[in-house]
N, CA, C and O atoms as a DFTB+ gen file, in Angstrom:
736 C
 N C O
     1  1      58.018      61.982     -10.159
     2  2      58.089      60.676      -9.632
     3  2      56.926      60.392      -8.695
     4  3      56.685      59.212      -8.441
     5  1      56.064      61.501      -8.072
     6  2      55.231      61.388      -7.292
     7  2      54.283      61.147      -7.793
     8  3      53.439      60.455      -7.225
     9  1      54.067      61.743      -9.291
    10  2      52.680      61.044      -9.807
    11  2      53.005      59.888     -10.127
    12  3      52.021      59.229      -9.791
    13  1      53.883      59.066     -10.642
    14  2      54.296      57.760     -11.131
    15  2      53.847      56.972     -10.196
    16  3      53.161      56.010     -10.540
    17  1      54.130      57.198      -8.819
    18  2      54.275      56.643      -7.982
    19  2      52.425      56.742      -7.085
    20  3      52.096      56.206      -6.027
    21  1      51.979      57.199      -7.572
    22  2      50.387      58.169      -7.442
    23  2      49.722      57.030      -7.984
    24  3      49.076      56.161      -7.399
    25  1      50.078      57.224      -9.648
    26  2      49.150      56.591     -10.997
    27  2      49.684      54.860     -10.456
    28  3      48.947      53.972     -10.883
    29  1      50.358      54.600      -9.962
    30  2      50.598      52.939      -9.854
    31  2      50.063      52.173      -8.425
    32  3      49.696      51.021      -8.194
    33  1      50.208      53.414      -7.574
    34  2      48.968      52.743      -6.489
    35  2      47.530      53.023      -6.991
    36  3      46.721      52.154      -6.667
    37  1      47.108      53.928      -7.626
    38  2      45.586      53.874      -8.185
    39  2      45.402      52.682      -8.612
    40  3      44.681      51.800      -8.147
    41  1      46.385      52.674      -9.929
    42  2      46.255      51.274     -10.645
    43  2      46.424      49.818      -9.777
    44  3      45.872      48.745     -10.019
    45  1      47.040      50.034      -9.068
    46  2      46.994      48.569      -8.289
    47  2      45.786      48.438      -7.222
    48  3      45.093      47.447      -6.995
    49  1      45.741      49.516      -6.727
    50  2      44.302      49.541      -5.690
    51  2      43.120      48.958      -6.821
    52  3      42.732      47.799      -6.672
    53  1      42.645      49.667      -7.784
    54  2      41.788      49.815      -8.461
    55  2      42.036      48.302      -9.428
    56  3      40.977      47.927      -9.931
    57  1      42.965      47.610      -9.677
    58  2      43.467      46.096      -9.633
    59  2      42.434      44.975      -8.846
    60  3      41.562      44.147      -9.110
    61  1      43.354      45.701      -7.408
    62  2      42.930      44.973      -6.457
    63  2      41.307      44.765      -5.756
    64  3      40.865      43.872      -5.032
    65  1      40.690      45.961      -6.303
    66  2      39.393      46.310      -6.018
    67  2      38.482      46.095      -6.980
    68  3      37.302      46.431      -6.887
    69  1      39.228      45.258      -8.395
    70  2      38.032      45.083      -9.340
    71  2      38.429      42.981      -8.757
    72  3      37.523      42.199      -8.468
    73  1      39.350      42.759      -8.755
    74  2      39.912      41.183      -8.060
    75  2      38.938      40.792      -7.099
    76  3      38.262      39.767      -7.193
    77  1      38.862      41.787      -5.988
    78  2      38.070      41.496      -4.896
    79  2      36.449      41.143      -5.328
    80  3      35.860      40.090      -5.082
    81  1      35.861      42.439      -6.106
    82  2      35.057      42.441      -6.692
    83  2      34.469      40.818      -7.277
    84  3      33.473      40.134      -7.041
    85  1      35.371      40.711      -7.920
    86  2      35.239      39.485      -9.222
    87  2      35.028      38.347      -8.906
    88  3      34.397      37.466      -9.491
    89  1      35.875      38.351      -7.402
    90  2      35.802      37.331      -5.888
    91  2      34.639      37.048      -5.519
    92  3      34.122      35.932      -5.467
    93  1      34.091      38.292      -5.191
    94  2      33.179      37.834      -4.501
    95  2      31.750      37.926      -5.415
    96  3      30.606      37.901      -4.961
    97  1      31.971      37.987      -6.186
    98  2      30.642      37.536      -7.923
    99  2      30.728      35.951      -7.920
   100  3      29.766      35.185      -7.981
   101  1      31.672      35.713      -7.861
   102  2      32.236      34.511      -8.066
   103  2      31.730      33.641      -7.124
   104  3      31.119      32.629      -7.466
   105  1      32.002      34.050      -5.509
   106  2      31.516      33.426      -4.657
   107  2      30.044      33.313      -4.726
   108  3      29.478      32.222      -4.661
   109  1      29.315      34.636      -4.882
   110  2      27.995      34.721      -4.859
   111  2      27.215      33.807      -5.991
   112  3      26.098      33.304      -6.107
   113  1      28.226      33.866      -6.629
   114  2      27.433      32.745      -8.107
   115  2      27.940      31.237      -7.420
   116  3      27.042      30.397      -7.365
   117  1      28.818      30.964      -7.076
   118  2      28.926      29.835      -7.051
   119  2      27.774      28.503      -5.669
   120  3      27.429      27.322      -5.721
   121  1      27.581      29.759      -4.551
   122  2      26.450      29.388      -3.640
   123  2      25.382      29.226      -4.303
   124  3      24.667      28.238      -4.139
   125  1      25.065      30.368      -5.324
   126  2      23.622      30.084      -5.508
   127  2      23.606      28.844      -6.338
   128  3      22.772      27.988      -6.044
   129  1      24.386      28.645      -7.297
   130  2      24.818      27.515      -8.058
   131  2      24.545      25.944      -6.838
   132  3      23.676      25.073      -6.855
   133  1      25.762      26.178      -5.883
   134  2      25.527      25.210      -4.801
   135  2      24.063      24.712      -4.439
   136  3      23.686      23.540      -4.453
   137  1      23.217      25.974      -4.069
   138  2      21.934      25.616      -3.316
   139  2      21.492      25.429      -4.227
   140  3      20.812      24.440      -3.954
   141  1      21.284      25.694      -5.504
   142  2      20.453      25.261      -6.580
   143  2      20.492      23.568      -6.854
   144  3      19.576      22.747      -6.903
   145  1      21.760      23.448      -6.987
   146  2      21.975      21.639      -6.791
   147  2      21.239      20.716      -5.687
   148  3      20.425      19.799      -5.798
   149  1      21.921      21.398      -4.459
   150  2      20.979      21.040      -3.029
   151  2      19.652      20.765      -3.184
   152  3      19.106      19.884      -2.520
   153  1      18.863      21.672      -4.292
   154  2      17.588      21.952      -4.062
   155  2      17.129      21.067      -4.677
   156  3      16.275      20.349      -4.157
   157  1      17.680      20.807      -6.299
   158  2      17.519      19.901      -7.166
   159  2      18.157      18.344      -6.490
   160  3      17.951      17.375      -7.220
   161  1      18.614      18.171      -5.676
   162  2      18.567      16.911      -4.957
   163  2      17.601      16.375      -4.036
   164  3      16.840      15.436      -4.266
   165  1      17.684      17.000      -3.048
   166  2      16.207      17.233      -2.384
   167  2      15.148      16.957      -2.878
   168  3      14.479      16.018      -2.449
   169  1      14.682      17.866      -4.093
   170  2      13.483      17.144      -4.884
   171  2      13.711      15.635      -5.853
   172  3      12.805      14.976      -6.363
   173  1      14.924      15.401      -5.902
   174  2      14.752      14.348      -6.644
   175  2      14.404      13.348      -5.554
   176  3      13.250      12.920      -5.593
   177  1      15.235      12.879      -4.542
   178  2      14.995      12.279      -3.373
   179  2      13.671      11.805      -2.713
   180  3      13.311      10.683      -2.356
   181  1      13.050      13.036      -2.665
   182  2      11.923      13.558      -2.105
   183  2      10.737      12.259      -3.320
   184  3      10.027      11.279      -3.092
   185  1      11.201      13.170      -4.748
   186  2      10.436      12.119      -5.445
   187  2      10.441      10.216      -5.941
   188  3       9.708       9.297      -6.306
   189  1      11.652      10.521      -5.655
   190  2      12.383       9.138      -5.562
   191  2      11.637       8.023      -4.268
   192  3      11.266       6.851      -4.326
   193  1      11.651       9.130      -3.053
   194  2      11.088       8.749      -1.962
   195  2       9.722       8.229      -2.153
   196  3       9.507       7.021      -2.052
   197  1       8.718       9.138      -2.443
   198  2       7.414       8.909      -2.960
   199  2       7.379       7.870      -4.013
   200  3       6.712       6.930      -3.579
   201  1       7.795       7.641      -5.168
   202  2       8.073       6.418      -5.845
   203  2       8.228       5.146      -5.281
   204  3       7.488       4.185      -5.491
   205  1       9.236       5.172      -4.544
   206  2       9.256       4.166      -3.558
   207  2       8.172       3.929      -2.581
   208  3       7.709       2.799      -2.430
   209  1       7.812       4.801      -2.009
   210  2       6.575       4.488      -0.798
   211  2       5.266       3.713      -1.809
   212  3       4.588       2.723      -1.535
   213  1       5.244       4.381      -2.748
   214  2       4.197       4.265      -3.760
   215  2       4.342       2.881      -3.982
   216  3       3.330       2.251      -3.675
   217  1       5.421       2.102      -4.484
   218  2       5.070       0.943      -4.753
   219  2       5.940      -0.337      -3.817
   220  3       6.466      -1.410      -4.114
   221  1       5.764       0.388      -2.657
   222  2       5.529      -0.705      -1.302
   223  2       4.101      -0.992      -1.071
   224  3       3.720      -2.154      -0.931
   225  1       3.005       0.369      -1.007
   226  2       1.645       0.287      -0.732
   227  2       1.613      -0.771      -2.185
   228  3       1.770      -1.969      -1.950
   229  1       1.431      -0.385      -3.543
   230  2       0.910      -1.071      -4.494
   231  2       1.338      -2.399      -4.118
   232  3       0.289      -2.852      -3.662
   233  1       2.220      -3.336      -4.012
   234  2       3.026      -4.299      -3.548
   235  2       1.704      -5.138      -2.442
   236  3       1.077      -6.190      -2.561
   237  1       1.720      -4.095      -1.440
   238  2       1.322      -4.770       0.088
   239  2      -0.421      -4.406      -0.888
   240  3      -1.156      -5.393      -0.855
   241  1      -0.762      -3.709      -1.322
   242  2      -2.143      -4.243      -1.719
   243  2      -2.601      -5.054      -2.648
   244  3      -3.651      -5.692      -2.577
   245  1      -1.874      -5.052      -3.486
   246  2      -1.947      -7.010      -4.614
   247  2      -1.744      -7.901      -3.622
   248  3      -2.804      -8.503      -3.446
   249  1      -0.549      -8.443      -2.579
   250  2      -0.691      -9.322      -2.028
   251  2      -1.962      -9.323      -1.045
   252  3      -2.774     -10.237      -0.900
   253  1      -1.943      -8.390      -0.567
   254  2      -3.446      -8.383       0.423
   255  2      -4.767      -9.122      -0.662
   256  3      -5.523     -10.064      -0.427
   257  1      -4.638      -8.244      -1.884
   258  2      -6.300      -9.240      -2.439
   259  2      -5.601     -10.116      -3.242
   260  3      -6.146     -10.368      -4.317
   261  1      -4.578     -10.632      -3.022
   262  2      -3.904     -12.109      -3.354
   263  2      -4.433     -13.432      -2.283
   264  3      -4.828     -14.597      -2.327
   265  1      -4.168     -12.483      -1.459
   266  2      -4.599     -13.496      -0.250
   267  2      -6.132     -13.514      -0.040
   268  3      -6.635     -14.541       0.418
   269  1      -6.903     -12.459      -0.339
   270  2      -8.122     -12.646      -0.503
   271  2      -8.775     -13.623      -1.185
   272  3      -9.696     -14.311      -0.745
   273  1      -8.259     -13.678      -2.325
   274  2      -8.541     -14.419      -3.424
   275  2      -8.348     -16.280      -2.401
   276  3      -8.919     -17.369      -2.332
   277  1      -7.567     -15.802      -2.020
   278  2      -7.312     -17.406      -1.911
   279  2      -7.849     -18.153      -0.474
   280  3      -7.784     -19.326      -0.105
   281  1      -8.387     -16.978       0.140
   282  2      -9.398     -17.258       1.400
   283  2     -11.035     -17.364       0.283
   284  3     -11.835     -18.300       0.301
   285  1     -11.089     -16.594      -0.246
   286  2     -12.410     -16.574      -1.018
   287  2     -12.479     -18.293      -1.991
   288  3     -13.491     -18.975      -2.154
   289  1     -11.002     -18.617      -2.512
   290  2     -11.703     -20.165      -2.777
   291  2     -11.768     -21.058      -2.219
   292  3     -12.540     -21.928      -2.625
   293  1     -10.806     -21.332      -0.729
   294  2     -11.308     -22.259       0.292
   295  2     -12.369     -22.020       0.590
   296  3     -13.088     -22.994       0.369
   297  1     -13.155     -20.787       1.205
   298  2     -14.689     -20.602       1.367
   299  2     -15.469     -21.237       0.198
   300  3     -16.384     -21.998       0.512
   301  1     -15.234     -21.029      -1.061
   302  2     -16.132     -20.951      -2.395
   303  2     -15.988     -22.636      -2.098
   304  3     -17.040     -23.202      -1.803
   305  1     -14.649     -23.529      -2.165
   306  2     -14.692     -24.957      -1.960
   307  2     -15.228     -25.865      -0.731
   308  3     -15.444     -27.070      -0.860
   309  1     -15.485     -24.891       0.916
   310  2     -16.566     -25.342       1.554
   311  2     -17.800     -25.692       0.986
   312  3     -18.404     -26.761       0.890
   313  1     -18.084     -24.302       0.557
   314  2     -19.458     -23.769       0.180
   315  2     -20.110     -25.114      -0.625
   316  3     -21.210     -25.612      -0.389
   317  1     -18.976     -25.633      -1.797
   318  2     -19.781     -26.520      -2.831
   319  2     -18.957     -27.992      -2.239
   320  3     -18.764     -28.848      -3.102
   321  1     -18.563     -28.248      -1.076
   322  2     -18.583     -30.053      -0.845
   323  2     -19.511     -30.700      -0.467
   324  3     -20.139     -30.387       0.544
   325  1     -19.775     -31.669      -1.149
   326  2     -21.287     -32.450      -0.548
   327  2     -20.690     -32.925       0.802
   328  3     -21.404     -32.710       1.781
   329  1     -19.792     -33.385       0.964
   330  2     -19.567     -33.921       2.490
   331  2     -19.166     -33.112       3.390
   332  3     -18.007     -32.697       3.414
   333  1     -20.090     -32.767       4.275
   334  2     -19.764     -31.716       5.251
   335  2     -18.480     -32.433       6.323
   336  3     -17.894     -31.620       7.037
   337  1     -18.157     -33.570       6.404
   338  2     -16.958     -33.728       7.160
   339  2     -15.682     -33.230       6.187
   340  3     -14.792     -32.444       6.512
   341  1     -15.817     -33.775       5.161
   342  2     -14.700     -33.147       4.516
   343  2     -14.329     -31.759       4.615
   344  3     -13.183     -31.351       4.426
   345  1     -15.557     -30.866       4.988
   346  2     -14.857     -29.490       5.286
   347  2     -14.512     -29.386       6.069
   348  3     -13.871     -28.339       6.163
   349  1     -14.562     -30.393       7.532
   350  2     -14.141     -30.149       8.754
   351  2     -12.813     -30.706       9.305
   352  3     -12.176     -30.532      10.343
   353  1     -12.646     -31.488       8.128
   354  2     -11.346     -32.202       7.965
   355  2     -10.492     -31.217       7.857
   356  3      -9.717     -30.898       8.759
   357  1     -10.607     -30.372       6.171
   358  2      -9.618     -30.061       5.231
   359  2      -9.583     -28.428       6.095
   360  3      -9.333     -27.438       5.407
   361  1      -9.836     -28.266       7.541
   362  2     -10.278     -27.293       8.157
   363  2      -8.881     -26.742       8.609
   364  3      -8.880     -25.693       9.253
   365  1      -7.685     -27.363       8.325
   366  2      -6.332     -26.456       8.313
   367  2      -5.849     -26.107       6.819
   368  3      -4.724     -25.651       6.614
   369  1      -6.849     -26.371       5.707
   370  2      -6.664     -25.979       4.662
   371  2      -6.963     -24.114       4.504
   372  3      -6.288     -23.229       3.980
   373  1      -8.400     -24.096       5.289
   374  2      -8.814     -23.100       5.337
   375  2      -8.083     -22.310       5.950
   376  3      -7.929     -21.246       5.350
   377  1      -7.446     -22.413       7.124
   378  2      -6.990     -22.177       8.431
   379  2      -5.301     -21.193       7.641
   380  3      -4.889     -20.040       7.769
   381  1      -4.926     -22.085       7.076
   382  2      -3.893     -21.633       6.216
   383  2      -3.940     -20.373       5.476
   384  3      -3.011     -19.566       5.479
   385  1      -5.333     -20.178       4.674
   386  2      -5.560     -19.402       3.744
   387  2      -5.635     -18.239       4.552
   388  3      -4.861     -17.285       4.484
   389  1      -6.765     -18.378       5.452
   390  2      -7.227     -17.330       6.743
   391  2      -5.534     -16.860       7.391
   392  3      -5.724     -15.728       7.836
   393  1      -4.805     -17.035       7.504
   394  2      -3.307     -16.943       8.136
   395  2      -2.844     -16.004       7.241
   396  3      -2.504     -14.861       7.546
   397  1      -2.830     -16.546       5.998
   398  2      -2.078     -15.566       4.636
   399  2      -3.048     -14.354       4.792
   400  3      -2.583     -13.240       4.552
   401  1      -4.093     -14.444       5.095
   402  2      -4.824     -13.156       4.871
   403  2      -4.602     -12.012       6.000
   404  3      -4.727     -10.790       5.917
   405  1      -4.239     -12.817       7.048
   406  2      -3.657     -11.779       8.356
   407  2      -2.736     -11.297       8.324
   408  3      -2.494     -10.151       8.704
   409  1      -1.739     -12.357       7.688
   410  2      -0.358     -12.271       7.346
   411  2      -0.120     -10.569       6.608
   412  3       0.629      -9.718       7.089
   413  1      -0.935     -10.405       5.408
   414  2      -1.318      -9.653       4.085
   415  2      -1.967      -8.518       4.959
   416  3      -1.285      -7.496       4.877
   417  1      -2.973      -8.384       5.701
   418  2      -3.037      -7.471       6.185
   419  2      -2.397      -6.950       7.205
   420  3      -2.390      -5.736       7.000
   421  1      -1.856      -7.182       8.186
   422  2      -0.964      -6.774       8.837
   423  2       0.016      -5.829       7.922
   424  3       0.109      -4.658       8.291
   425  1       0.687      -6.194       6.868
   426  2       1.194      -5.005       6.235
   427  2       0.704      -4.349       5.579
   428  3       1.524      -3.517       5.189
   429  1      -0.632      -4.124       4.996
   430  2      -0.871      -3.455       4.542
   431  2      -0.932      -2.493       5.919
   432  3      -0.224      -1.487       5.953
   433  1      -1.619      -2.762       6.813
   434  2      -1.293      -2.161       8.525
   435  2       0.045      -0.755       8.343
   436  3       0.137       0.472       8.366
   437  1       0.896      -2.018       8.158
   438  2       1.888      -1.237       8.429
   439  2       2.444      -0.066       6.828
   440  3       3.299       0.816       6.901
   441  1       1.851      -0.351       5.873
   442  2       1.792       0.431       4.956
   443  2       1.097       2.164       4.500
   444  3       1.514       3.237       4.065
   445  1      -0.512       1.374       5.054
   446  2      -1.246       2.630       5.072
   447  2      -1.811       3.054       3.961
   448  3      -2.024       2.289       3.020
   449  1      -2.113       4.308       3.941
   450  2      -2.599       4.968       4.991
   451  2      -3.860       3.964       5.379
   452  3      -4.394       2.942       4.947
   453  1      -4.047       5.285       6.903
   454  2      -5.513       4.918       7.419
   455  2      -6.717       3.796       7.093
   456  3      -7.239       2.772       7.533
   457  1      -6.769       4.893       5.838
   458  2      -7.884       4.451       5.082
   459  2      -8.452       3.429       4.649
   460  3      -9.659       3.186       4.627
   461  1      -7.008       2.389       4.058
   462  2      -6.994       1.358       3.511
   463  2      -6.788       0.621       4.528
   464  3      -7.189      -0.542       4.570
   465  1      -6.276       1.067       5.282
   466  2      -6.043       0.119       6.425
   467  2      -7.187      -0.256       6.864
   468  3      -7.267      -1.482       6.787
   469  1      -8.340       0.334       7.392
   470  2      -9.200       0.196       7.942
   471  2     -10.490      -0.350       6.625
   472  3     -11.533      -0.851       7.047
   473  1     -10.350      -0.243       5.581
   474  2     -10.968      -1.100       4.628
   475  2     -10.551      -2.439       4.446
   476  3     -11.456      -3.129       3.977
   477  1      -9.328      -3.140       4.686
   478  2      -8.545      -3.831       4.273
   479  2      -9.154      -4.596       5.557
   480  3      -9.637      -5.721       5.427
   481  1      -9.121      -4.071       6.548
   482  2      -9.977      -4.876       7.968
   483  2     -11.286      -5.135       7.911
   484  3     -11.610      -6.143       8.538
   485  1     -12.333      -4.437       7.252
   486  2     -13.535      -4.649       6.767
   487  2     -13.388      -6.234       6.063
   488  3     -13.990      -7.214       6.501
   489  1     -12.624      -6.250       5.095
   490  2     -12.502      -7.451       4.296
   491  2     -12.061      -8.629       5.236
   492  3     -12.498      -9.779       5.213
   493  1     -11.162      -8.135       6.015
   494  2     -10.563      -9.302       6.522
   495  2     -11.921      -9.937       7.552
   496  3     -12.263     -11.119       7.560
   497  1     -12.503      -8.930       8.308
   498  2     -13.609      -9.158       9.122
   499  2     -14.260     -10.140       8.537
   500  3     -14.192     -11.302       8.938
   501  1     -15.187      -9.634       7.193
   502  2     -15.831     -10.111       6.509
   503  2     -15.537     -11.960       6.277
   504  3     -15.898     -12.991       6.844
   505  1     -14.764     -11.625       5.224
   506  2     -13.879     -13.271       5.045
   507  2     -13.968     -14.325       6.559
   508  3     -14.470     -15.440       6.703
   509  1     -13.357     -13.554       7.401
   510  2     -13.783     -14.022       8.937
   511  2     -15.234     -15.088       9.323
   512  3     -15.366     -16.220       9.791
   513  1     -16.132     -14.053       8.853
   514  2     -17.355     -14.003       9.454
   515  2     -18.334     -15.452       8.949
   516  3     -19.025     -16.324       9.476
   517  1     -17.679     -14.868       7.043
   518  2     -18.079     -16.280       6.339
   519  2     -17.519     -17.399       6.690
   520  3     -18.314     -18.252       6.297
   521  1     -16.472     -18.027       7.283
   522  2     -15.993     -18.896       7.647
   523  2     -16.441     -19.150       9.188
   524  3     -16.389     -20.310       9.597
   525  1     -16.846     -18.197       9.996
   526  2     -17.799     -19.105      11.315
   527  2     -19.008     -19.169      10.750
   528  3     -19.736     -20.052      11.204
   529  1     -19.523     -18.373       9.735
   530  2     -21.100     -18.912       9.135
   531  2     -21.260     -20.137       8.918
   532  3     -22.217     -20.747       9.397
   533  1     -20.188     -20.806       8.021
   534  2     -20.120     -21.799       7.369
   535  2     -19.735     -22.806       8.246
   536  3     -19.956     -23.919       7.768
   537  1     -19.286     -22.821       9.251
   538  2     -19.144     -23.330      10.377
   539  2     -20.538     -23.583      11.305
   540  3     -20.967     -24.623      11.803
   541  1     -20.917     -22.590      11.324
   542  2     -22.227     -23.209      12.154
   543  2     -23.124     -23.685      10.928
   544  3     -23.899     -24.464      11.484
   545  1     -23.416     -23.667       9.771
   546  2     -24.257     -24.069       9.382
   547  2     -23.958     -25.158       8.577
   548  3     -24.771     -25.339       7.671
   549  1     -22.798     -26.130       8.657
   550  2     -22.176     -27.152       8.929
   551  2     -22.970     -28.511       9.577
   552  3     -23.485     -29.598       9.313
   553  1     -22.503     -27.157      11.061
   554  2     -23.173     -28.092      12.042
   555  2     -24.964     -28.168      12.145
   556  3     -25.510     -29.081      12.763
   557  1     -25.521     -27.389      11.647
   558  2     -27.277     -27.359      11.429
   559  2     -27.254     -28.005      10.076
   560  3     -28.252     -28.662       9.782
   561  1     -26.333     -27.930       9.251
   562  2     -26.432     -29.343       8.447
   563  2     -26.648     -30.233       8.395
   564  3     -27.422     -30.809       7.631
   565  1     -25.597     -30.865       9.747
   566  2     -25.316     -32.036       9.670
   567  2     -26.624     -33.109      10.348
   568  3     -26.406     -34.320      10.292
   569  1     -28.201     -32.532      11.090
   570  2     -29.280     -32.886      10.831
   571  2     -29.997     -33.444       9.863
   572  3     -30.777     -34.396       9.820
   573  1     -29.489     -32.490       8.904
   574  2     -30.151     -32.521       7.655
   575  2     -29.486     -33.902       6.266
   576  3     -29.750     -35.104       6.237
   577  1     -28.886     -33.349       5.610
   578  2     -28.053     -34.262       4.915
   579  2     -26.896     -34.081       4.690
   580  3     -26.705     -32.969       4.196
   581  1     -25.571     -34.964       4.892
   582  2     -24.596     -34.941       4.408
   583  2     -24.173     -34.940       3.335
   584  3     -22.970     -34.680       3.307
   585  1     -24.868     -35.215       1.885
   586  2     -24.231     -35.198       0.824
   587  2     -24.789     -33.853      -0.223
   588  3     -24.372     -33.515      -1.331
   589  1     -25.856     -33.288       0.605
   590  2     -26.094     -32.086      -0.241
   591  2     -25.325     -30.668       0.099
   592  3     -25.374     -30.199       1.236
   593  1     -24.495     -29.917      -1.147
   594  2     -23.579     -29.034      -0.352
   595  2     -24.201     -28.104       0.288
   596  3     -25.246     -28.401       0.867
   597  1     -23.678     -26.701       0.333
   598  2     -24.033     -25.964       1.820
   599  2     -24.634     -25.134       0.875
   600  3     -25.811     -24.828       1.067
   601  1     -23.948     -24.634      -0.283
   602  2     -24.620     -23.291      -1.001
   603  2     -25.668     -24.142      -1.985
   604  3     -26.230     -23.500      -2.872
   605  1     -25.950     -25.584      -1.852
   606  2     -27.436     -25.857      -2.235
   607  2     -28.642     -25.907      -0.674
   608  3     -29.857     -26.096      -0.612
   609  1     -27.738     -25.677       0.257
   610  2     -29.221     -25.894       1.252
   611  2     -29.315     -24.919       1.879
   612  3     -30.151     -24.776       2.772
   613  1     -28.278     -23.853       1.455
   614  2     -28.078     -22.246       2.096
   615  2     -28.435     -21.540       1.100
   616  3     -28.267     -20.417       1.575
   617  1     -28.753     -21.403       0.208
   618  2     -29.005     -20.312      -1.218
   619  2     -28.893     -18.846      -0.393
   620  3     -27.740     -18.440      -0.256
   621  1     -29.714     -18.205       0.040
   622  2     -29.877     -17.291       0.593
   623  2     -28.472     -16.413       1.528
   624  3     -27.920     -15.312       1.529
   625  1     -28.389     -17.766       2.266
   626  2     -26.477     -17.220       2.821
   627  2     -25.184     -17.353       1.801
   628  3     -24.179     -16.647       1.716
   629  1     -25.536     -18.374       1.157
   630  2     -24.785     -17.871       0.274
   631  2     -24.238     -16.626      -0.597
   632  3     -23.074     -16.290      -0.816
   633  1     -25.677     -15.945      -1.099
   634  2     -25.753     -15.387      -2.024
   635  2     -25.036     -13.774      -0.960
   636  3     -24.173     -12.958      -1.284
   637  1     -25.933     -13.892       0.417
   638  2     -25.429     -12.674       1.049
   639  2     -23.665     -12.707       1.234
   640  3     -22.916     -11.732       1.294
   641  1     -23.349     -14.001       1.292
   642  2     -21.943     -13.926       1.853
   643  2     -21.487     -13.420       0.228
   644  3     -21.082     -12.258       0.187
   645  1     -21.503     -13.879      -0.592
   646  2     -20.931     -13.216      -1.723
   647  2     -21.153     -11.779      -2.363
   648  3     -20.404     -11.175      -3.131
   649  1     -22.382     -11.392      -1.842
   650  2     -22.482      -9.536      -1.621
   651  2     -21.613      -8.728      -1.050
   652  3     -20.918      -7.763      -1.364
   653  1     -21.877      -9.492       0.033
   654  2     -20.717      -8.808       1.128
   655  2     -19.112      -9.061       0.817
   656  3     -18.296      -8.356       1.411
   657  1     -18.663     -10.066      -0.112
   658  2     -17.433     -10.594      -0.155
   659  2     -17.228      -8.622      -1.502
   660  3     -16.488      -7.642      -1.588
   661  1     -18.261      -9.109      -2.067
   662  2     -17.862      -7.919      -3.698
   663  2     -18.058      -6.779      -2.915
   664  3     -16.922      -6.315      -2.814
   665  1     -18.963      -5.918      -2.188
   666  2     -18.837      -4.831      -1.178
   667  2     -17.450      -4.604      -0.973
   668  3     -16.660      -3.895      -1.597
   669  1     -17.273      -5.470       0.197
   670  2     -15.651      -5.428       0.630
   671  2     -14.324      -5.205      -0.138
   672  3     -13.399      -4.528       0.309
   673  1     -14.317      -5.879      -1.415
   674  2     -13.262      -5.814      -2.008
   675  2     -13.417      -4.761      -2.793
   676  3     -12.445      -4.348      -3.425
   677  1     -14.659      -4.139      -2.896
   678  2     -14.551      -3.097      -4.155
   679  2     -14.277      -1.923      -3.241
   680  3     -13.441      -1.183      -3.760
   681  1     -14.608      -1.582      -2.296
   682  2     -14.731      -0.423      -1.024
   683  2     -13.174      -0.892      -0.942
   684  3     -12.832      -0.220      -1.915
   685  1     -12.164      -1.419      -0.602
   686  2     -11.025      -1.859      -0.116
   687  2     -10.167      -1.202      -1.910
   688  3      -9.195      -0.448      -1.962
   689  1     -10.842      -1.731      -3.009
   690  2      -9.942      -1.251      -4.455
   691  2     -10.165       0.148      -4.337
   692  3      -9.101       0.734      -4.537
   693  1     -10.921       0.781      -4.143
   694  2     -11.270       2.128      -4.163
   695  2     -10.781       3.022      -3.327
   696  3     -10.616       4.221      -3.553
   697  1     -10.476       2.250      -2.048
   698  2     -10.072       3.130      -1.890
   699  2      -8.101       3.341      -1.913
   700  3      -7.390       4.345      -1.869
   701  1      -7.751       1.670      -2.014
   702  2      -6.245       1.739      -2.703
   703  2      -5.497       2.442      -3.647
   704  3      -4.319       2.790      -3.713
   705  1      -6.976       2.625      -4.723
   706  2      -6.450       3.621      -5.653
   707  2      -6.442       4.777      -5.357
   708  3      -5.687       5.546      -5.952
   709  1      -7.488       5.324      -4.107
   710  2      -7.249       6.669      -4.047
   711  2      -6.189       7.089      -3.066
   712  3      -5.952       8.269      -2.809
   713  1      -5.562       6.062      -2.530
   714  2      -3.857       6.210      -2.065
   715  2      -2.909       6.041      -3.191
   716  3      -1.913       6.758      -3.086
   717  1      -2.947       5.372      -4.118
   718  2      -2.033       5.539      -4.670
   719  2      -1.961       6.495      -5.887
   720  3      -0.909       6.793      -6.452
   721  1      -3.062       6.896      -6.196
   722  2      -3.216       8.276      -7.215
   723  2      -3.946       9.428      -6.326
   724  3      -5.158       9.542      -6.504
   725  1      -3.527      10.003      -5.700
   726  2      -4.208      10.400      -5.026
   727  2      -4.727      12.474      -6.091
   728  3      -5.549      13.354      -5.833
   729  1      -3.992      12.350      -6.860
   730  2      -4.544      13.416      -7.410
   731  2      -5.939      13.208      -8.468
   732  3      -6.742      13.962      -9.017
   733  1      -5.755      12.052      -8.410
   734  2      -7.265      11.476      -9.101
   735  2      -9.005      11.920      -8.780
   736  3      -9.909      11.366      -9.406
């Protein structure tokens, strides 16, 4: 009876010790299982995240040379009115455009990076600059004749302000793209 009683605690220990065992396989598989999910969330997130950031910048830089565009044809429609009052009139037309363009950069500001940021201010400068040009030479116009436009009695400023306009915007695309592809 003593071995009976021998052979049935072996067997139940040795039960209980393959149970425990099996337990804790079980547990050990099921963490790594766990963190494996964790991990695979994390990166989706992570990329999800970047996706998203990605096309807030793309977003805030179309509207930025949206608004360019549309400071560049109030300038382009100074540039060619024969009546220099009329530009001084329609001078909250401009005023408007110039607004959207601050407006537009400011987030790109707040978008980023750096880089663009600080290209995106080049442009805005720029655009700026042509519009007090055109402003003073308005007024050294207005000596001269009123019905001949500005980019016929300016050739020369003209031609620079539109160098500088394609400079700007191409230095500003270049370097947008190299934020937003940046493995490029």
């Amino acid at each position: 009876m003593q071995d009976t009683v021998a052979v049935a605690l072996v067997t139940s220990m040795s039960t209980l010790a393959a149970a425990s065992i099996t337990g804790l396989i079980g547990l050990w598989a099921s963490r790594r299982q766990v963190a494996s999910h964790l991990a695979a969330a994390r990166e989706e997130r992570a990329e999800q995240r970047a996706t998203w950031t990605a096309q807030l910048r793309r977003d805030s830089y179309v509207g930025f040379l949206s608004a360019c565009d549309q400071a560049y044809r109030r300038l382009d429609w100074n540039w060619q009115q024969e009546n220099h009052d009329a530009i001084l009139k329609a001078r909250s037309e401009t005023y408007q455009a110039l607004r959207g363009l601050d407006e537009a950069y400011n987030i790109v500001l707040l978008e980023g990076p750096g880089g663009v940021a600080r290209e995106a201010e080049l442009v805005t400068r720029s655009i700026d600059d042509e519009y007090r040009e055109q402003l003073r030479l308005i007024t050294e116009a207005a000596s001269e004749s009123d019905d001949i436009p500005l980019n016929a009695l300016y050739r020369g400023e003209r031609r620079t302000a539109i160098e500088e306009r394609t400079k700007r915007r191409d230095s500003f695309v270049e370097a947008a793209k190299a934020a937003l592809n940046p493995t490029r």
